[in-house]
C-alpha positions in Angstrom: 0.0 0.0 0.0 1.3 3.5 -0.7 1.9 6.4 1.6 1.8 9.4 0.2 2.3 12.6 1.5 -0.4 14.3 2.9 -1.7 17.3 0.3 0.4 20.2 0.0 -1.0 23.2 -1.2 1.8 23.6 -3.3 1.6 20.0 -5.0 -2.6 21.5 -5.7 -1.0 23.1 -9.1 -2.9 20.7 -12.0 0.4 19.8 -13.3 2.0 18.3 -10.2 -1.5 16.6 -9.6 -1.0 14.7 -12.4 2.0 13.8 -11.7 1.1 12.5 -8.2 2.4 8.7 -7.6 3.1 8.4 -11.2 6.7 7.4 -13.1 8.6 10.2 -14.7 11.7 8.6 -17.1 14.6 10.9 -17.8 15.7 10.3 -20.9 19.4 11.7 -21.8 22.6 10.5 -23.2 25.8 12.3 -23.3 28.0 13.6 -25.7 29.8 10.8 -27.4 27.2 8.2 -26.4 25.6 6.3 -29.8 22.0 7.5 -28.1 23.4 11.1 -29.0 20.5 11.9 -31.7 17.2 13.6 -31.2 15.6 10.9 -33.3 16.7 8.2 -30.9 15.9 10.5 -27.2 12.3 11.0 -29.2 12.2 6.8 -29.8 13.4 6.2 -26.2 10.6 8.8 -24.9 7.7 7.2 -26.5 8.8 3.8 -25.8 8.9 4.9 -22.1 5.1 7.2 -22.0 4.6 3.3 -24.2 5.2 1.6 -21.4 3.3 4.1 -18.9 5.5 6.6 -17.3 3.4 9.8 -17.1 6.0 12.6 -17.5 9.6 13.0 -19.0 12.9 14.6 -17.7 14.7 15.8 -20.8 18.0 17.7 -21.1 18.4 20.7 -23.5 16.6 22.6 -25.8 16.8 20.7 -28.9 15.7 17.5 -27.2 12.8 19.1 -25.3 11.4 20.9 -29.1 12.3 16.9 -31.2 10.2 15.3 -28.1 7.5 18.1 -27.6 7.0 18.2 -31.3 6.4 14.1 -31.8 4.0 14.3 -29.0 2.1 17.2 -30.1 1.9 16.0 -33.9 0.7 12.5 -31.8 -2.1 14.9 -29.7 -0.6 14.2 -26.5 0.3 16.7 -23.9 2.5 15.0 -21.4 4.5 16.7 -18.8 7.9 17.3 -19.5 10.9 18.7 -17.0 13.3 20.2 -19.5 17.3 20.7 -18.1 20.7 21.7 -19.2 23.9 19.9 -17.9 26.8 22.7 -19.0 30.3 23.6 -17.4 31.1 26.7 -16.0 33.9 28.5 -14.9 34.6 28.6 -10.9 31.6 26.3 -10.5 30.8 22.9 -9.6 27.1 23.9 -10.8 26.1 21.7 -13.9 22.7 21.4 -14.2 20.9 24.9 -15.6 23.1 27.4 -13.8 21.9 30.4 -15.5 18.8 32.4 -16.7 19.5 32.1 -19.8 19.4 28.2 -19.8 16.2 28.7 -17.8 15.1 30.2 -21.0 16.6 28.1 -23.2 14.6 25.3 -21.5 11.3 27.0 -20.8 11.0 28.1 -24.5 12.0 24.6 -26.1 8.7 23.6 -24.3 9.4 22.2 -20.8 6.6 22.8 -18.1 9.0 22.5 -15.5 12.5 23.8 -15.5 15.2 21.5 -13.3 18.0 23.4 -12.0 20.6 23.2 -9.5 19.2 23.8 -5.7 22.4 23.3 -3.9 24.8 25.3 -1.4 27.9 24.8 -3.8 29.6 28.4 -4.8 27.3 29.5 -8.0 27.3 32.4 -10.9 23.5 32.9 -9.9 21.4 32.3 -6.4 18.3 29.4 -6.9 16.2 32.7 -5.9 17.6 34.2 -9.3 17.1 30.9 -11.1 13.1 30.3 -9.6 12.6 34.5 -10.3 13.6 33.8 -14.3 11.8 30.1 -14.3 8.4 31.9 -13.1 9.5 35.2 -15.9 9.3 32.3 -18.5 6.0 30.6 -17.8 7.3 27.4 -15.9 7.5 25.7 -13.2 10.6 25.6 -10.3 12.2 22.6 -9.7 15.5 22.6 -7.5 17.9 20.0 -7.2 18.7 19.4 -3.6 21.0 16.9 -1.8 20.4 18.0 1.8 17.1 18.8 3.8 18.7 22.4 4.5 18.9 22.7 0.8 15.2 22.2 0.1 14.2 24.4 3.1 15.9 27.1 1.5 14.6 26.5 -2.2 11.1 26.5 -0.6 12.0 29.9 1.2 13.2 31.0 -2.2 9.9 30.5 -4.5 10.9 27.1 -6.0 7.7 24.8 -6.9 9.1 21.4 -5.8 12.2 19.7 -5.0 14.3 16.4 -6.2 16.4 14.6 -4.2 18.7 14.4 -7.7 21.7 15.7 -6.1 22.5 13.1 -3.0 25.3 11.7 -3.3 27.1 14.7 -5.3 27.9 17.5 -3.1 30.0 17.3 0.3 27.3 17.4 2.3 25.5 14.5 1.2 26.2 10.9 1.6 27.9 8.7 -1.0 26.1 5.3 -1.0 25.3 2.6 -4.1 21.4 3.1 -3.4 18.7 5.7 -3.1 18.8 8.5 -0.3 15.8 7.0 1.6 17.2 9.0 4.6 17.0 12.7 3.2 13.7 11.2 2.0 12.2 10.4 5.5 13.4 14.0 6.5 11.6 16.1 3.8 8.4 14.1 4.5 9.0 14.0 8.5 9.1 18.1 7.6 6.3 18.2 5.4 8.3 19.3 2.5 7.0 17.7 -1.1 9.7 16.4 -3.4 10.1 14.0 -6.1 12.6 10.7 -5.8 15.4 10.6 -8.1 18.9 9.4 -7.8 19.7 5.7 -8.0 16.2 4.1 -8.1 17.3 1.9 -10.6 15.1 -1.3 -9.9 11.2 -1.2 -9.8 11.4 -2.1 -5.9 13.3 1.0 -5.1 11.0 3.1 -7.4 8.4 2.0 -5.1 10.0 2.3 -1.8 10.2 5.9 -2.4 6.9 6.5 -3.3 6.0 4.4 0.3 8.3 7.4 2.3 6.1 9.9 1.0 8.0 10.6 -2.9 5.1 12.4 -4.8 6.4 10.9 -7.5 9.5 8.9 -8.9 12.1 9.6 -11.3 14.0 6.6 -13.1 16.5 7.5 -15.7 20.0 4.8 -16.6 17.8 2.1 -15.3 15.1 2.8 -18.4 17.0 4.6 -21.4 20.8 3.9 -20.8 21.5 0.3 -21.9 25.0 1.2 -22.4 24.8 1.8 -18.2 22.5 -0.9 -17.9 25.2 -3.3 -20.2 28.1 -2.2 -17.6 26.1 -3.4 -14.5 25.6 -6.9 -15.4 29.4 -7.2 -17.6 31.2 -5.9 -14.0 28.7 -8.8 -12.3 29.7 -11.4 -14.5 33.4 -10.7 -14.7 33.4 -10.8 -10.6 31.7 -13.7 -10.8 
């Protein structure tokens, strides 16, 4: 039986609602990988809304407008979190660490933009990144890794939070499996957030949404069989 977290009156926006207890598949490869192509992140996403996830996680523009496109030509209107995974100078921050990616990913077509909600040293403040999100016509989501971190996105205008960033700051834990701790904390404070990080079997996925997830993120588990491959070749070769 699922527990969810009691109502929040920010999770009563229609497009969280929708997205309440359901799947969300992010769907990325990186530069160099043989995924690398619009046409096959636009396969990979409609094999994955085939197989009845409910909203995507996509990263940069030119994925968001190839998958937005397909769907729209298709009639459907499926929720999409749109992201942009850049370097920067004098910053660890990776993941949409400016307005101008904001905008990038907010005019492409995401609903939600996904940024970096984190205390590392940053060119611009998550206040600044939420302020331009809102400018564009989306929704805030910040990336956290610590409860302190999602208190402070919340205090800063941000919609909803991920867990996505445990494990990759130093202030979270590095572990093989899901942050299940930081997410009995956010529900012990009544803070929404969705799961991601490591949920990479259907049991886990689960789990999450039974310590209060409002919804579950899966990504390498789903749409990186190159990942997926490395898991059970490192298995058999210590076998």
């Amino acid at each position: 039986m699922r527990i969810l977290t009691p109502m929040h009156p920010i999770l009563a926006a229609p497009l969280l609602k929708t997205l309440r207890g359901q799947l969300i598949v992010s769907v990325q490869a990186d530069e160099g990988s043989p995924l690398r192509e619009v046409s096959i992140i636009v396969a990979l996403s409609r094999a994955a809304l085939a197989g009845g996830a409910s909203g995507l996680r996509l990263r940069g523009g030119e994925d968001i407008r190839g998958v937005r496109a397909r769907l729209e030509a298709e009639g459907r209107n499926v929720p999409i979190i749109g992201l942009t995974k850049n370097s920067h100078p004098n910053t660890e921050v990776y993941i949409t660490a400016t307005p101008d990616e904001v905008r990038e990913v907010a005019q492409a077509g995401a609903d939600v933009v996904a940024f970096d909600g984190t205390d590392l040293p940053r060119p611009f403040t998550v206040a600044e990144l939420v302020r331009a999100t809102h400018a564009a016509g989306a929704m805030a989501m910040a990336d956290i890794s610590t409860l302190e971190e999602a208190q402070a996105a919340y205090t800063a205008g941000a919609d909803i939070v991920g867990t996505t960033m445990s494990g990759y700051t130093p202030h979270s834990p590095k572990q093989a499996g899901p942050d299940f701790a930081l997410m009995d904390a956010l529900r012990a404070e009544g803070l929404p957030f969705i799961a991601e990080g490591r949920l990479n079997t259907p049991e886990l996925a689960a789990e999450a949404l039974r310590r209060g997830a409002h919804a579950a993120v899966v990504g390498s588990a789903i749409t990186r069989p190159d990942h997926v491959t490395r898991w059970f070749a490192e298995a058999v070769r210590g076998a």
